[in-house]
N, C-alpha and C positions, 0 to 999 in steps of 0.2 A: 596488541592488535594493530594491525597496518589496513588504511582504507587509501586504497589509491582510483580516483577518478580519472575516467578517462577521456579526454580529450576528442572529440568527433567532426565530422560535417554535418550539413543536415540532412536529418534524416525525413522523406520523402512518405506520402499515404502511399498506403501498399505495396512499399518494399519489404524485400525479403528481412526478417528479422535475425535469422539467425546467420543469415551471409553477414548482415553486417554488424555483428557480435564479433564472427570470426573475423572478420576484416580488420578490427580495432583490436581485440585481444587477443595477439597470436599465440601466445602460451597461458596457460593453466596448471597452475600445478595443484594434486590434490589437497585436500580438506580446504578448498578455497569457494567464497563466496560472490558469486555474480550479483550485481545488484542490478537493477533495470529502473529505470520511470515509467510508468503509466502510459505516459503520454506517447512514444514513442511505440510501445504495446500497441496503443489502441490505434492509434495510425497503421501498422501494419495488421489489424484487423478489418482497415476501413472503418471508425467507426468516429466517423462524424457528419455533421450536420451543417448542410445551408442554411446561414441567416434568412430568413424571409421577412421579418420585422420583429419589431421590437418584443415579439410577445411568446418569440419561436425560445428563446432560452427557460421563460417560465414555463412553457409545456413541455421541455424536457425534463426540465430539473423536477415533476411530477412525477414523470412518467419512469422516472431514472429512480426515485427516492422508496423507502419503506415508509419512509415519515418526513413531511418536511412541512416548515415553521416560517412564515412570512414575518419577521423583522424587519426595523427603519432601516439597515442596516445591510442587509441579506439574508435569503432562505438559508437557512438554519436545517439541516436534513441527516438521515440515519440512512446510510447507504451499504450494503455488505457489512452492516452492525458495526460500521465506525460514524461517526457523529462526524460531522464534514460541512463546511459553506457550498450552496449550488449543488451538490451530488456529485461532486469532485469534477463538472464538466467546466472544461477550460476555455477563453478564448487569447490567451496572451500566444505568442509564437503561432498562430492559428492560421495566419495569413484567412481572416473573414469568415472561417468556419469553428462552428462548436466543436472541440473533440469532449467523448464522452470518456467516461472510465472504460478499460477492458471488458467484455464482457463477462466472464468470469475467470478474476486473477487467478484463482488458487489452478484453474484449470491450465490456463495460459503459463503458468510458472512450470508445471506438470509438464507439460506437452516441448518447451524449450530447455528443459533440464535435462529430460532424456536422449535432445538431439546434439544438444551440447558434450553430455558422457561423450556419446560415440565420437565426435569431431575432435577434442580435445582425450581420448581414450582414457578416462579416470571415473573410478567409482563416487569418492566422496566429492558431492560437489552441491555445493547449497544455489538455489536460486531465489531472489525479493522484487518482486513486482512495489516501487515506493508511487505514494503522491505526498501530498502536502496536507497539513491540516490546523486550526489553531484549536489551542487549548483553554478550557476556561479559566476568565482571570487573566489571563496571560498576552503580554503583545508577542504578537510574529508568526511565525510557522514554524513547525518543525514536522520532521519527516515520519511515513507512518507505512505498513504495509499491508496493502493489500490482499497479496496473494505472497504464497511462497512454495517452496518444496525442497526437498533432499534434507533435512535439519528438523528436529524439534522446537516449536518456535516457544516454548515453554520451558522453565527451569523451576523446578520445586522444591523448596525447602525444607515442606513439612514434616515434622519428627528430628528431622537434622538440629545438630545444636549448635547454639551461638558460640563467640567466643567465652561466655562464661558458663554453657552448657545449661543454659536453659534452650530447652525446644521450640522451635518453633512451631506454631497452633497454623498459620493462616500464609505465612510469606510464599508469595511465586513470584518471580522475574519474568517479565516479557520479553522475551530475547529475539524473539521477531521484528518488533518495534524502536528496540533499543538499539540494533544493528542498522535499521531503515533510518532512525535519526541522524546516526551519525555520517552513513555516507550521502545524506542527501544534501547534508551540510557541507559536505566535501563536491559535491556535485553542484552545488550553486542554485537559485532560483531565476537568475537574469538568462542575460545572454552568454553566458559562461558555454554555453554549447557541450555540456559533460553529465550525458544521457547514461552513462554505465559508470559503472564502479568494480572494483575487486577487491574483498574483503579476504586477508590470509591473517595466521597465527591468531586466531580464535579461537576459545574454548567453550564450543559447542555440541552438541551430538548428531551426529551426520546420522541419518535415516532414510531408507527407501520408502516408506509411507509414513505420512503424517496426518495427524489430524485439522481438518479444518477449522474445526468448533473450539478448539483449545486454548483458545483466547476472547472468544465468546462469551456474555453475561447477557442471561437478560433480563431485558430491563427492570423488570417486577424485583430483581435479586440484586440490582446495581447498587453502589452505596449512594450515588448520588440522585437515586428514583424520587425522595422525600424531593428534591429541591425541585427536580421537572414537572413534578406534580401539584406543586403548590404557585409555581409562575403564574401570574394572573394578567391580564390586559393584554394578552398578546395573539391578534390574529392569525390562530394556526387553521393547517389542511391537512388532516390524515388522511393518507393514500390507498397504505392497506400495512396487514400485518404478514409480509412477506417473511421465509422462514430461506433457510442455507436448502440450496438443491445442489443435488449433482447435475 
């Protein structure tokens, strides 16, 4: 697999997104994967916010969340069913404004993959809406996806056999995620200014519909539900129990 980031300007609120996809990648070749950041997404959706004081980021990061957790620390939140700091809303690179996450990745992946076939003229072509996120246990970030399309972001194992031919009962790979870590690591979290990536020689399954829910657990069926349910002493606010819409 080869992840090559790409180098940009900045990219401005409400510029065109796909002009300036094509402007930095002029060739595509097929079964190749575009990767994107969020953050850039959601500037060309327009979607951020004036600071007004100090209390405007906690009412978004509500209004943004399915569930979110006031820790010493930071809100702690379940956002599009990934577990995230703030509800993935940023202020670094912001120049004084909150940007928020896309409003919905999977849609936004959808809608620039198919303007991208036609511009770049290739059927197989994967697109990954990434942000950042940390893991429990674990110091740092690493990269995660949002939204995606053209690929199955799933790989399953089950019944398939190992190499000593016992079956596997339960293995699935995340191949949405595993793909969003490694190019966001190639893409930087500073000021690296390398908002895209292109992901080739990959062994994926390219698809014209995918499912959204396919990486989806919830929570009642999580493995790690026993441990959120038993945390004690910690000031939370449930929001509501929002579900995946179209």
């Amino acid at each position: 697999m080869k992840i090559q980031p790409i180098k940009t300007k900045i990219f401005n609120e409400g510029e065109n997104l796909i002009s300036f996809i094509i402007k930095n990648i002029k060739n595509v070749k097929e079964n190749s994967v575009i990767v994107i950041t969020s953050k850039i997404v959601a500037l060309s959706e327009n979607r951020t916010v004036i600071i007004e004081n100090e209390k405007t980021k906690e009412k978004y990061i509500k209004l943004e969340s399915e569930f979110a957790i006031k820790t010493r620390y930071a809100w702690l939140t379940i956002k599009d069913g990934v577990v995230m700091a703030s509800a993935g809303i940023d202020e670094s690179n912001a120049n004084g404004k909150l940007i928020l996450l896309p409003k919905n990745s999977f849609l936004s992946a959808k809608k620039i993959r198919k303007e991208l076939q036609e511009k770049y003229k290739i059927k197989n072509l994967g697109i990954i809406i990434t942000d950042s996120r940390i893991l429990p246990l674990r110091a740092g970030v690493t990269g995660v996806a949002l939204g995606y399309a053209g690929f199955s972001g799933i790989k399953d194992y089950i019944g398939k056999r190992d190499i000593f031919g016992r079956k596997f009962k339960v293995s699935r790979v995340d191949v949405a995620d595993s793909l969003a870590t490694g190019a966001v690591f190639t893409m930087g979290e500073g000021n690296e200014c390398k908002p895209l990536a292109v992901i080739t020689n990959t062994d994926i399954k390219f698809c014209e519909k995918i499912n959204k829910k396919e990486l989806h657990i919830d929570i009642r069926d999580d493995m790690y539900q026993p441990l959120f349910t038993n945390l004690k002493n910690i000031n939370y606010v449930h929001i509501t129990n929002k579900r995946f819409k179209d």
